[in-house]
Structures are given as structure tokens and as C-alpha cells.
N, CA, C and O atoms as CSV, one atom per row, in Angstrom:
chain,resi,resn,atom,element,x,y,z
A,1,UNK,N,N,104.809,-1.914,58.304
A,1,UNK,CA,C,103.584,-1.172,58.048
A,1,UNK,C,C,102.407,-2.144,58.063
A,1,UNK,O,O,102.381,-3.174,57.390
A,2,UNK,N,N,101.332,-1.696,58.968
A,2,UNK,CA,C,100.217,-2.536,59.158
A,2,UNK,C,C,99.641,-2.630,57.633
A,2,UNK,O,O,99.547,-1.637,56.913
A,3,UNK,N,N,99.314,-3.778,57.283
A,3,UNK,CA,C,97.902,-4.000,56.063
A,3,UNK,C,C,96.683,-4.049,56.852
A,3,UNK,O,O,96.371,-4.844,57.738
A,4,UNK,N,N,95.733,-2.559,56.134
A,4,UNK,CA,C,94.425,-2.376,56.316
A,4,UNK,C,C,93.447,-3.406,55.759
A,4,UNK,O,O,92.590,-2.542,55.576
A,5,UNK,N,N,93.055,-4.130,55.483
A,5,UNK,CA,C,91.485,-4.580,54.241
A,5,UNK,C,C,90.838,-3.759,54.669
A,5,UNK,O,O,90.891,-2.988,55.627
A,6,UNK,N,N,89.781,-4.097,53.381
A,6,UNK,CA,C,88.910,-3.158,53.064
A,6,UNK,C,C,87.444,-4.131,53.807
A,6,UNK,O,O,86.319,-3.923,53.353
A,7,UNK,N,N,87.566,-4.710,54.454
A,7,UNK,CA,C,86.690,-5.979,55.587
A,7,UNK,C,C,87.006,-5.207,56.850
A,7,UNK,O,O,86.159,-5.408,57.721
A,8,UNK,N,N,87.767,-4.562,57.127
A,8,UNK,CA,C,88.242,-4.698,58.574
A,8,UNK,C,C,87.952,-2.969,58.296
A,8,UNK,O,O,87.492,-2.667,59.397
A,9,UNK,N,N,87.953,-1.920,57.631
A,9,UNK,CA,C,87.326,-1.035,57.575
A,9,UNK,C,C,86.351,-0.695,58.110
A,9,UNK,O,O,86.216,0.091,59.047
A,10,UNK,N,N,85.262,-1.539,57.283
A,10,UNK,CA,C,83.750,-1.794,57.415
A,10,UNK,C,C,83.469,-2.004,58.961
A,10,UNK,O,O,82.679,-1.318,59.609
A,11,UNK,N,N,84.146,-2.934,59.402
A,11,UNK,CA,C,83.957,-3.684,61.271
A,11,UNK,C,C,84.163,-1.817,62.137
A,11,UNK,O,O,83.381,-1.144,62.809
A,12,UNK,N,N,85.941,-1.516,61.540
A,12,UNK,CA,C,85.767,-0.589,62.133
A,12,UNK,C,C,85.066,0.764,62.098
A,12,UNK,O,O,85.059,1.510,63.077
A,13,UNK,N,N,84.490,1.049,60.969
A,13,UNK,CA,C,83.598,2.015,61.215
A,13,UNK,C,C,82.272,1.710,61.596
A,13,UNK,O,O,81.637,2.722,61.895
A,14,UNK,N,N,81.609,0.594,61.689
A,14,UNK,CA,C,80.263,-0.136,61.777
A,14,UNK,C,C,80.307,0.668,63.499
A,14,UNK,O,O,79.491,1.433,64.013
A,15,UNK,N,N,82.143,-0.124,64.263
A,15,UNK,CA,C,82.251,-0.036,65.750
A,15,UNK,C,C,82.216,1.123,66.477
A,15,UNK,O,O,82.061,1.264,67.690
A,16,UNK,N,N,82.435,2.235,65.303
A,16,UNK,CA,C,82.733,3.436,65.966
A,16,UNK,C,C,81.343,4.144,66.024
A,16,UNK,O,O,80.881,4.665,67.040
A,17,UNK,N,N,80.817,4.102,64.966
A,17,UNK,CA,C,79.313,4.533,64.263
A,17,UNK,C,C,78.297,3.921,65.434
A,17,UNK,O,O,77.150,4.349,65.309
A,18,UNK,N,N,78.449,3.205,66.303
A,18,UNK,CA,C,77.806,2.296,66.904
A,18,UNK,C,C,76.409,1.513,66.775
A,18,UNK,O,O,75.348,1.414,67.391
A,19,UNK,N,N,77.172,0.894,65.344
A,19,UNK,CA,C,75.826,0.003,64.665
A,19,UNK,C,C,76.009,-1.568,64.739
A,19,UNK,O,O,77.106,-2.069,64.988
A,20,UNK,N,N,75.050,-2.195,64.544
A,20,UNK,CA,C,75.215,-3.208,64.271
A,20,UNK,C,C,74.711,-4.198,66.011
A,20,UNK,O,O,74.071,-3.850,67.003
A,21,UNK,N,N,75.346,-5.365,65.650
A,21,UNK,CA,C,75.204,-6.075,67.204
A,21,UNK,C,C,76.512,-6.111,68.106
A,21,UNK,O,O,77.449,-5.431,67.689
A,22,UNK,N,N,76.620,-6.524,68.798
A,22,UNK,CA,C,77.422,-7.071,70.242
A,22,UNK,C,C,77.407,-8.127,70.336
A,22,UNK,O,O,76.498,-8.728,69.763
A,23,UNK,N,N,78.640,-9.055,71.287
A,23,UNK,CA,C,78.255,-10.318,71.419
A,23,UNK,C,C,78.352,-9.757,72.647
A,23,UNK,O,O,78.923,-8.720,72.987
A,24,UNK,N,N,77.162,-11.279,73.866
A,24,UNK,CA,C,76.839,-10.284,75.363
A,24,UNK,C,C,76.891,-12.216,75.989
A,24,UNK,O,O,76.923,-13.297,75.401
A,25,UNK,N,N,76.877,-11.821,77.322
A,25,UNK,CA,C,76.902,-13.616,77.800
A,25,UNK,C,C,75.405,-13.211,78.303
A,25,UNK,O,O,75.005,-12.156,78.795
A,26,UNK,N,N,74.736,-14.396,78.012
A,26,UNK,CA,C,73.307,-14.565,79.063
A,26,UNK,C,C,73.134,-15.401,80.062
A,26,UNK,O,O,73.901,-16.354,80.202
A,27,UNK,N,N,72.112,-15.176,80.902
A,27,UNK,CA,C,71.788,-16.618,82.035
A,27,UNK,C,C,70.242,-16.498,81.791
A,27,UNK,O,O,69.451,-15.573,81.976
A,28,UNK,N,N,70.086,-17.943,81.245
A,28,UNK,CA,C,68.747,-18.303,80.832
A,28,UNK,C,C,68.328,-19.227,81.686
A,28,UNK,O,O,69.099,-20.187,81.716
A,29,UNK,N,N,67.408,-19.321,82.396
A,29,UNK,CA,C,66.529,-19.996,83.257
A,29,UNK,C,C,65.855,-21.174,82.865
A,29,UNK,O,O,65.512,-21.251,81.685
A,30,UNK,N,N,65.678,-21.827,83.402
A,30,UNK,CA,C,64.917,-23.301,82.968
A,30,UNK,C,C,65.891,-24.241,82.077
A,30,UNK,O,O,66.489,-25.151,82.650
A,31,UNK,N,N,66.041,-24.063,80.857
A,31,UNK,CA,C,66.388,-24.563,79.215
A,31,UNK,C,C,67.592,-23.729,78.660
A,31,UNK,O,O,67.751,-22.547,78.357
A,32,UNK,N,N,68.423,-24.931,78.658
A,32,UNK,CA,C,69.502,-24.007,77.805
A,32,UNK,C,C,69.627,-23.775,76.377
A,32,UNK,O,O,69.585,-24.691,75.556
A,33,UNK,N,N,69.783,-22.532,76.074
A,33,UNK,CA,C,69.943,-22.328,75.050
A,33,UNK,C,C,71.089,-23.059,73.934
A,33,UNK,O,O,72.170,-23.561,74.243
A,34,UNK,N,N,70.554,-22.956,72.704
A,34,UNK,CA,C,71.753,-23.390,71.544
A,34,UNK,C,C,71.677,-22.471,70.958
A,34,UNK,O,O,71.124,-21.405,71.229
A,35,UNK,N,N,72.638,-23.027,69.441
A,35,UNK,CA,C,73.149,-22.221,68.455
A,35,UNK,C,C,71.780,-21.779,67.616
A,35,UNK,O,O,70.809,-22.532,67.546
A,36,UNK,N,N,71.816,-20.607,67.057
A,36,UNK,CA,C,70.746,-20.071,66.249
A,36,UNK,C,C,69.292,-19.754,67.005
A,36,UNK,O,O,68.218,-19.419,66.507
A,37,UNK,N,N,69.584,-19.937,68.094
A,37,UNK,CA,C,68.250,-19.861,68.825
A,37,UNK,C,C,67.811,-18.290,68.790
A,37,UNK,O,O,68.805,-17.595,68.579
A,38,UNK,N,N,66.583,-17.504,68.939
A,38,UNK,CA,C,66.389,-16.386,68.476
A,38,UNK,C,C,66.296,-15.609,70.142
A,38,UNK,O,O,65.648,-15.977,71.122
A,39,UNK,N,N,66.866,-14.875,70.036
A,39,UNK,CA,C,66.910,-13.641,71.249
A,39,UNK,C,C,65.981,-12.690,71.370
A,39,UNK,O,O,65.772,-12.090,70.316
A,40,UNK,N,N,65.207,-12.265,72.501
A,40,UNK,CA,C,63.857,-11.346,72.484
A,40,UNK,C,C,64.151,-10.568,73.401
A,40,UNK,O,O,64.693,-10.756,74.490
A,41,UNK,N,N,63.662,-9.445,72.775
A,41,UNK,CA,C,63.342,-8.517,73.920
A,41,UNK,C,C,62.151,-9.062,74.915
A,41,UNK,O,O,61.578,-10.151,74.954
A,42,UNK,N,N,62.022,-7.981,75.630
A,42,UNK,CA,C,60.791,-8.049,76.809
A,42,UNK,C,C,59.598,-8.140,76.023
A,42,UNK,O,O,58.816,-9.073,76.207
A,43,UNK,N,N,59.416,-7.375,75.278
A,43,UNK,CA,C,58.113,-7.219,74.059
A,43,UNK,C,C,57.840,-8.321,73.301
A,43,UNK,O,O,56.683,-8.605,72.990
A,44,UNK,N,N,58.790,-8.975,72.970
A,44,UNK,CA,C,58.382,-10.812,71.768
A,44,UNK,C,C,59.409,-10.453,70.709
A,44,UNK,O,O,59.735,-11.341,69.922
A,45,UNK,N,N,60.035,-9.070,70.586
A,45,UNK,CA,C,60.762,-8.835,69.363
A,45,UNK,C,C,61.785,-9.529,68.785
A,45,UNK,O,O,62.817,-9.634,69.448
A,46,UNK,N,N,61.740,-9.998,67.765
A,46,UNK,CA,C,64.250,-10.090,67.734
A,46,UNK,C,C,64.792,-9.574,68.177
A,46,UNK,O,O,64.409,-8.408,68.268
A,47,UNK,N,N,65.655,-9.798,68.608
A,47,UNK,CA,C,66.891,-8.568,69.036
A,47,UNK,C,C,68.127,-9.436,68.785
A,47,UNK,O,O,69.132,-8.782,69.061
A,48,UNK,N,N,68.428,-10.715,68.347
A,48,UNK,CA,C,69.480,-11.350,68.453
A,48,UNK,C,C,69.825,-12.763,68.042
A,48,UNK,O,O,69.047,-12.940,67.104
A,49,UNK,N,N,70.689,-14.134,68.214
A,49,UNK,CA,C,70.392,-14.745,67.948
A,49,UNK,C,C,71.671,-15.340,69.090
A,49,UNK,O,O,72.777,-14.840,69.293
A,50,UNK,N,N,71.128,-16.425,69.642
A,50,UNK,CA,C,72.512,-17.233,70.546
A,50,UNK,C,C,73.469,-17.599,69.294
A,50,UNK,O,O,73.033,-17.752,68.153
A,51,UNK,N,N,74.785,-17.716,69.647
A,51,UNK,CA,C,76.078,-18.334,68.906
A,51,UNK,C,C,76.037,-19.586,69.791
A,51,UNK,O,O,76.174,-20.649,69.186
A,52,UNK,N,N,75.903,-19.632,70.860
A,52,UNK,CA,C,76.620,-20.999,71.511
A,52,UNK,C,C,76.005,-20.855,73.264
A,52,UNK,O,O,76.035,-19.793,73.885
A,53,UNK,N,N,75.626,-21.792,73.665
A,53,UNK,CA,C,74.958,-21.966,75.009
A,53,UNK,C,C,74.964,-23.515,75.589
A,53,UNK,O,O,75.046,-24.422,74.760
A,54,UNK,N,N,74.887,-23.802,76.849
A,54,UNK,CA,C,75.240,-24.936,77.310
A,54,UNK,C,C,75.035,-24.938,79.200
A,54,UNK,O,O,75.314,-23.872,79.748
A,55,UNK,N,N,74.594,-26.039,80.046
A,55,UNK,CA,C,74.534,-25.695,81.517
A,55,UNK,C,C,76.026,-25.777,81.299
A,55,UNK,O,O,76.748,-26.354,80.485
A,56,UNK,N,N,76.287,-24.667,82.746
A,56,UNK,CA,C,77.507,-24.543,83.239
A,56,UNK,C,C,77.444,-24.940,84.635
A,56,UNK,O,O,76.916,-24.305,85.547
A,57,UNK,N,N,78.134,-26.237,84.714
A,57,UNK,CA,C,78.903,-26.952,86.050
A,57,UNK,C,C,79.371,-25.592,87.145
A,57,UNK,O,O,79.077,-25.578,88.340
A,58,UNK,N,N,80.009,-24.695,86.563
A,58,UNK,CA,C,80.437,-23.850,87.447
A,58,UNK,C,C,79.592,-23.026,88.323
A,58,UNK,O,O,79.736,-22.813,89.527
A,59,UNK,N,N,78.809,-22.658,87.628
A,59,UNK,CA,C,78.083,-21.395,88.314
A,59,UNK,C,C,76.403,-21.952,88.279
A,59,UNK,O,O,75.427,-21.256,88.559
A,60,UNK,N,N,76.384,-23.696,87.765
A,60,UNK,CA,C,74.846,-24.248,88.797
A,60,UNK,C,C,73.918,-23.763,87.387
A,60,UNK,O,O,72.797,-24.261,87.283
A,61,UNK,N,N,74.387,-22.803,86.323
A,61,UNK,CA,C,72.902,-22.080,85.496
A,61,UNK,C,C,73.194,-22.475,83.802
A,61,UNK,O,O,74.004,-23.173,83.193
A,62,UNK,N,N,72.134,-21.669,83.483
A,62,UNK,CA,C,72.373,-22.172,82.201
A,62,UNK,C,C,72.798,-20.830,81.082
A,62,UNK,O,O,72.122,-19.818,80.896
A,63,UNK,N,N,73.942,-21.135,80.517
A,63,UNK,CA,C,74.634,-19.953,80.098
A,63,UNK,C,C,74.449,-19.614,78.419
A,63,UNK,O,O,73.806,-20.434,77.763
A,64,UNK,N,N,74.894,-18.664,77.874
A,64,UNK,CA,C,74.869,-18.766,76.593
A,64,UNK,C,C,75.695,-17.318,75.853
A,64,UNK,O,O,75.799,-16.242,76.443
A,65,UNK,N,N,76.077,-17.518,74.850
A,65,UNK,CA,C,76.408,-15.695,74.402
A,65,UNK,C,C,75.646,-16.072,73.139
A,65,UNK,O,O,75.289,-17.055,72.489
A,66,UNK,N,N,75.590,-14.577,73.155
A,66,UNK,CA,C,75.042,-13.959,71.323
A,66,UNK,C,C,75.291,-12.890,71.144
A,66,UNK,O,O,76.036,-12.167,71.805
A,67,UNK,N,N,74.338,-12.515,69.669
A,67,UNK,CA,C,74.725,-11.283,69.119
A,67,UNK,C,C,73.307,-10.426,69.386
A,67,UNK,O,O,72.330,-11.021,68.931
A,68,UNK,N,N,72.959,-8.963,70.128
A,68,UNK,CA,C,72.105,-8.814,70.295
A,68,UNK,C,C,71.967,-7.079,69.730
A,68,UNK,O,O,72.967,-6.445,70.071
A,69,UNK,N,N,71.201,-6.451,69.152
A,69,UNK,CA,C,71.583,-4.933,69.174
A,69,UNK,C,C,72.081,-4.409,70.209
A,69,UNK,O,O,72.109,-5.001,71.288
A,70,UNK,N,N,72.556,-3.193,70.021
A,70,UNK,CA,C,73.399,-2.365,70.766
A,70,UNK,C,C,72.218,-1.958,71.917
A,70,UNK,O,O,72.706,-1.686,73.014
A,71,UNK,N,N,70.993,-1.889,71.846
A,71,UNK,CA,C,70.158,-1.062,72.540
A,71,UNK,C,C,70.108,-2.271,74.572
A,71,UNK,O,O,69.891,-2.011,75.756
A,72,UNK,N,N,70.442,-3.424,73.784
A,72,UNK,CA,C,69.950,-4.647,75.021
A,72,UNK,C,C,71.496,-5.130,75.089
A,72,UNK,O,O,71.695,-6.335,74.942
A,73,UNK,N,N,73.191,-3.819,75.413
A,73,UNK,CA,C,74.131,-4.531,76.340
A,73,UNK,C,C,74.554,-4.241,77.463
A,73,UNK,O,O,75.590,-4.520,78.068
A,74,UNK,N,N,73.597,-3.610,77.718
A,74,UNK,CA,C,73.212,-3.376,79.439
A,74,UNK,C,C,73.622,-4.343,79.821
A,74,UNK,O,O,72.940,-5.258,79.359
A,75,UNK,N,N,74.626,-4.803,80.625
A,75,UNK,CA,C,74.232,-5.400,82.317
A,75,UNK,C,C,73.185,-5.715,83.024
A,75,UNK,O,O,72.949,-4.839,83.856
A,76,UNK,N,N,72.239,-6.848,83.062
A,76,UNK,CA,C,71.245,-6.823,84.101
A,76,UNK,C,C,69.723,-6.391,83.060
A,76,UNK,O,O,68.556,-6.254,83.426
A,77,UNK,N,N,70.257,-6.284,81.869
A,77,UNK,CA,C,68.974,-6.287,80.691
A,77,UNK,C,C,68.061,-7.392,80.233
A,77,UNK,O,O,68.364,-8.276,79.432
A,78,UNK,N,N,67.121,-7.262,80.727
A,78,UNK,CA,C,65.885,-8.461,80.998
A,78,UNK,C,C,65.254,-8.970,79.424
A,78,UNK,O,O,64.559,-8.283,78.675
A,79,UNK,N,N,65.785,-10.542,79.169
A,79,UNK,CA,C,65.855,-10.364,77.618
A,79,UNK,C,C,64.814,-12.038,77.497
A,79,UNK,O,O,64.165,-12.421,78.471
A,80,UNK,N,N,64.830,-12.458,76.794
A,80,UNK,CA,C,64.093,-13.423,76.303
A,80,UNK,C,C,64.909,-14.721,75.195
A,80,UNK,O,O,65.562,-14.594,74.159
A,81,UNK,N,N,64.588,-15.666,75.817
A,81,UNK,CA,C,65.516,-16.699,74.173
A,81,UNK,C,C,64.493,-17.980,74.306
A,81,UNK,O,O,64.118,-18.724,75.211
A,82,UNK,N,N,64.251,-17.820,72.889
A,82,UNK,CA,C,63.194,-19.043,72.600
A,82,UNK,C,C,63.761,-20.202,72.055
A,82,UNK,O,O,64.483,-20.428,71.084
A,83,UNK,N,N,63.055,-21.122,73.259
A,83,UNK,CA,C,63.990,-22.708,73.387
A,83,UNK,C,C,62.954,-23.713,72.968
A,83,UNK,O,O,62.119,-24.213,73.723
A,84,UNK,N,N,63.123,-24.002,71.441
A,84,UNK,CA,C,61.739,-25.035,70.352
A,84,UNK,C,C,60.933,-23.835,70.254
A,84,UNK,O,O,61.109,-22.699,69.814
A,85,UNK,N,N,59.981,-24.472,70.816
A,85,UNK,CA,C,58.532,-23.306,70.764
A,85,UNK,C,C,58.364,-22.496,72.446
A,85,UNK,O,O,57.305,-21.928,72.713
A,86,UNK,N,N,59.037,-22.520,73.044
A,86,UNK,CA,C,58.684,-21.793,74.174
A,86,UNK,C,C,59.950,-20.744,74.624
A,86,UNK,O,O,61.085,-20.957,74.198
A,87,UNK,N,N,59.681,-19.678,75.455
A,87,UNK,CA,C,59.968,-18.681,75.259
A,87,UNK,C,C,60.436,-18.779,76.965
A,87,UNK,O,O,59.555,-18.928,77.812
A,88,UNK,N,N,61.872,-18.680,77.353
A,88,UNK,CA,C,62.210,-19.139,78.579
A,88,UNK,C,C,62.878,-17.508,79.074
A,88,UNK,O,O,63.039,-16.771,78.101
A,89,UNK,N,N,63.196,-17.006,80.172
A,89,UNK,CA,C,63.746,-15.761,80.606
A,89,UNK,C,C,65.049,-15.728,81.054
A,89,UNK,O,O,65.577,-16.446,81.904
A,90,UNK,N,N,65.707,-14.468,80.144
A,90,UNK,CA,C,67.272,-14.192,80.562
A,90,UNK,C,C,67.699,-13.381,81.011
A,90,UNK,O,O,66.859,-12.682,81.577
A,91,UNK,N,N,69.006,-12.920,81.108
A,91,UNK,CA,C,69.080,-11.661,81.787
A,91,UNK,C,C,70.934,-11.689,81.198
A,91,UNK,O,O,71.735,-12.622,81.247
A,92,UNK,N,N,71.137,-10.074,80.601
A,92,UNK,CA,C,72.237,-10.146,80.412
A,92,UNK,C,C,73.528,-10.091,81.319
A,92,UNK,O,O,73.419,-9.194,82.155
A,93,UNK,N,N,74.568,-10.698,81.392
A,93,UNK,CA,C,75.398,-10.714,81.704
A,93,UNK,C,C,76.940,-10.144,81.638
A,93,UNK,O,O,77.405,-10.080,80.501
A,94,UNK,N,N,77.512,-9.860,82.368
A,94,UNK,CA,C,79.313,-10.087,82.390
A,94,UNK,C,C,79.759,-10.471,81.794
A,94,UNK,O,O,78.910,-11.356,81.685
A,95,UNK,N,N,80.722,-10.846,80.860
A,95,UNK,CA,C,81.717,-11.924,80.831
A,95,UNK,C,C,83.173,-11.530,81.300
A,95,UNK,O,O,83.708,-10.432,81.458
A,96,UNK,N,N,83.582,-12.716,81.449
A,96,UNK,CA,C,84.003,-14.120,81.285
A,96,UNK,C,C,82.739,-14.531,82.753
A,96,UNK,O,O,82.665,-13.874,83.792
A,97,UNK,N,N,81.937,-15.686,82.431
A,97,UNK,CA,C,80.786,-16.085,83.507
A,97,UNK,C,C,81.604,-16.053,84.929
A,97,UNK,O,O,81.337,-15.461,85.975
A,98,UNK,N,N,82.561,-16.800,84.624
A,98,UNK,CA,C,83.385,-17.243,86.494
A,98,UNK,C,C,84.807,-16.739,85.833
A,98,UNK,O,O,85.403,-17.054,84.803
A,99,UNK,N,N,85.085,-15.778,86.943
A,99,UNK,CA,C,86.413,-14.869,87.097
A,99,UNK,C,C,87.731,-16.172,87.082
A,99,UNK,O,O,87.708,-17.219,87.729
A,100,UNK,N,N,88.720,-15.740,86.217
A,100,UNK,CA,C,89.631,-16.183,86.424
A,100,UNK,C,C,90.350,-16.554,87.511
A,100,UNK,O,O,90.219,-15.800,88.475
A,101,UNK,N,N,90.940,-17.318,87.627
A,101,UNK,CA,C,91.565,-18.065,89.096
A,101,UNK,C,C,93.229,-18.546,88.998
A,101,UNK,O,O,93.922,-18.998,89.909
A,102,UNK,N,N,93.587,-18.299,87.650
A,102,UNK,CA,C,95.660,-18.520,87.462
A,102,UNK,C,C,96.216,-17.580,88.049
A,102,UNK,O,O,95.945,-16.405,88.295
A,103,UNK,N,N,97.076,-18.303,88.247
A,103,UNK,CA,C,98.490,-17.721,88.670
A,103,UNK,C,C,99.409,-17.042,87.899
A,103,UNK,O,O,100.140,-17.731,87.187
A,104,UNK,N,N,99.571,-15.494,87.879
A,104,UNK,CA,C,100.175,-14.960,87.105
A,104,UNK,C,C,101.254,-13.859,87.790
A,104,UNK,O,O,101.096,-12.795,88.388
A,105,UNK,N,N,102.742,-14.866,87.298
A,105,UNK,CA,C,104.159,-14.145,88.181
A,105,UNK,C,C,104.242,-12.671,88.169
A,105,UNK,O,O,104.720,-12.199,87.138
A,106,UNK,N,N,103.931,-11.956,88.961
A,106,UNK,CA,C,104.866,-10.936,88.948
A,106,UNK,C,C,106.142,-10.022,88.813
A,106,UNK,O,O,106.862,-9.822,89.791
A,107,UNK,N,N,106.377,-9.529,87.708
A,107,UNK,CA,C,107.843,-9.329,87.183
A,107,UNK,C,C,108.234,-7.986,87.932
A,107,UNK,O,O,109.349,-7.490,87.770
């Protein structure tokens, strides 16, 4: 018999209710983003905050995920992340950034 908490409740009704944030991958232009960095809408607003960002060798850009409201996890949602004091342009993304490439046997 599965054990519920009363933590994992909360997640799941937050998920169903559809509140709260998302984590989403971005491609930020110019400056890569870091941790805690603040996420904008088109307008200057919050909407989010990066967890973790870094250039990616693979795909040439500069990548990042966060947590953003539910309203900006569009695909292709034109977003904002402010890098020090300046305010550089993103755009949401896919994940996983670059498609898997293993080898997986067929049974």
C-alpha cells in the first residue's frame, strides 16, 4: 500500500487545480543566465525565477530552466531574464534542449 504525505497532497492538488509555477527550458540571447535570476514577461513583470542556466556547447546558445507561472508555458513564449542590471531576451522552450541520441535494444 502506497504512503500518501500530507506534502505530496498539496503538490497534487496545487497540479490539478492548475496553480502555481512550471519548470520550462529557455534560450536567452546575449548573457547567460544563473541561479535566482528574475524571469519577465514582455511587460517588465515577474513571472519567474531561473533555477540553473549556463552556454550550451551543443546547440551554440545560451540555455537555462525555471519556474515561471502557468500563463508563460507556451512553447515559443517571448519572455525576458534579467542578467545584473540588464534585461536580455528569451524565448520559451522544449525540453530536453538536444534530443536524445542512445541506443536502446529492442525486446
Amino acid at each position: 500500500k502506497a504512503v500518501v504525505s500530507t506534502q505530496s497532497t498539496g503538490v497534487m492538488r496545487r497540479f490539478k487545480a492548475k496553480e502555481g509555477r512550471r519548470r520550462v527550458g529557455l534560450i536567452v540571447e546575449k548573457a547567460p543566465a544563473r541561479p535566482h535570476y528574475p524571469i519577465l514577461n514582455t511587460a517588465g513583470d515577474v513571472v519567474g525565477e531561473v533555477t540553473s542556466g549556463s552556454p550550451s556547447p551543443c546547440t551554440g546558445k545560451n540555455i537555462a530552466m525555471g519556474y515561471v507561472d502557468l500563463e508563460y508555458t507556451k512553447n515559443g513564449t517571448p519572455l525576458q531574464v534579467q542578467v545584473r542590471k540588464k534585461i536580455f531576451p528569451a524565448t520559451k522552450v522544449a525540453m530536453p534542449f538536444v534530443p536524445t541520441q542512445y541506443y536502446v535494444e529492442k525486446k
